[in-house]
N, C-alpha and C positions, 0 to 999 in steps of 0.2 A: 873556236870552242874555248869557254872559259877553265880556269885551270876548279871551279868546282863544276864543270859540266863534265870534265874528264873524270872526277872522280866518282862521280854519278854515274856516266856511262859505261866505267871499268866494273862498279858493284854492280850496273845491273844485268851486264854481259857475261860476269864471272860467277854469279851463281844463282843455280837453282829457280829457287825461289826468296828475293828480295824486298824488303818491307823500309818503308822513308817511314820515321814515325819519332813522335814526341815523345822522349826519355827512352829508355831501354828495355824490354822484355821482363827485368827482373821486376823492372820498377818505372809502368808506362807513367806518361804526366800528361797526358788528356784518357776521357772517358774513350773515345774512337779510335785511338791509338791501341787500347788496355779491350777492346771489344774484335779488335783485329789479330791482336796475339793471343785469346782465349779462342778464336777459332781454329787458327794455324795450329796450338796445341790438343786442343780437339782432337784434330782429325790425325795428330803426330807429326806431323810436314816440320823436319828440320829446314829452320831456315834462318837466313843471315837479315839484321838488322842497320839500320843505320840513323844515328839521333840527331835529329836535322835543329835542336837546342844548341847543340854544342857546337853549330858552325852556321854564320847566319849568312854564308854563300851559298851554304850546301840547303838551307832551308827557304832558300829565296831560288837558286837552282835547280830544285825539284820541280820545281811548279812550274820552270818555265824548260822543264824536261819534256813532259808529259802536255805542256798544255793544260794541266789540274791545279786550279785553283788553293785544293784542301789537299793533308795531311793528316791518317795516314797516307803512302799510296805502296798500293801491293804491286809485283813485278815476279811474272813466270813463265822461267825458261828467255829472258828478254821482253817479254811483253807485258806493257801496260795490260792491268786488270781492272782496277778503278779501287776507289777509296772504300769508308767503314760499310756507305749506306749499300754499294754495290757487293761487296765478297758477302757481307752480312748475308741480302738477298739472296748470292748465288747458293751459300752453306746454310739456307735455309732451304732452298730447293732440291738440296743435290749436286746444283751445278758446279760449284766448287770442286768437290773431290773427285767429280768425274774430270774435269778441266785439269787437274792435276792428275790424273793416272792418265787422262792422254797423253800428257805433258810426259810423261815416265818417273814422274814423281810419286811413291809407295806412300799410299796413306793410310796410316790404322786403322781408322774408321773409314767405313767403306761407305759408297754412294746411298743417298736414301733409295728407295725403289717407289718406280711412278707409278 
């Protein structure tokens, strides 16, 4: 394991719910990235970030993390969840924040009802 695979597999083992995405929360620098952290705060899900700009091991190491081509990528509780076009779907369905209170992760916004 490379020493940016270790650091990828430490973030995504050590918490919660972890996000690989271009620029920061405050101040994402792609559209998919900046549509990924308007959901996460949506629904309230504190979570940890990591800006795969500022390290291009760690933004070449992601993707060969996961086997995911694209960036963002979401990670809960340990698990691959998939990028903008997939959480998007799920928090459009519901399936997100149910995915995440199974997970035991308390979210604001509560599930849509089917």
């Amino acid at each position: 394991m490379t020493d940016a695979q270790s650091v990828i597999d430490k973030a995504v083992k050590s918490n919660d719910v972890m996000l690989f995405m271009k620029g920061t929360p405050q101040f994402p620098q792609c559209g998919f990235s900046s549509q990924v952290v308007q959901i996460l705060d949506y629904l309230g899900v504190p979570f940890e970030s990591m800006n795969v700009l500022a390290d291009a091991d760690i933004r070449q190491g992601i993707k060969e993390y996961a086997n995911w081509p694209t960036i963002p990528q979401l990670y809960i509780k340990g698990e691959f969840v998939g990028g903008c076009d997939i959480v998007r779907e799920m928090f459009q369905s519901g399936e997100l924040a149910s995915h995440l209170t199974e997970a035991g992760i308390v979210c604001s916004q509560p599930a849509k009802a089917s």
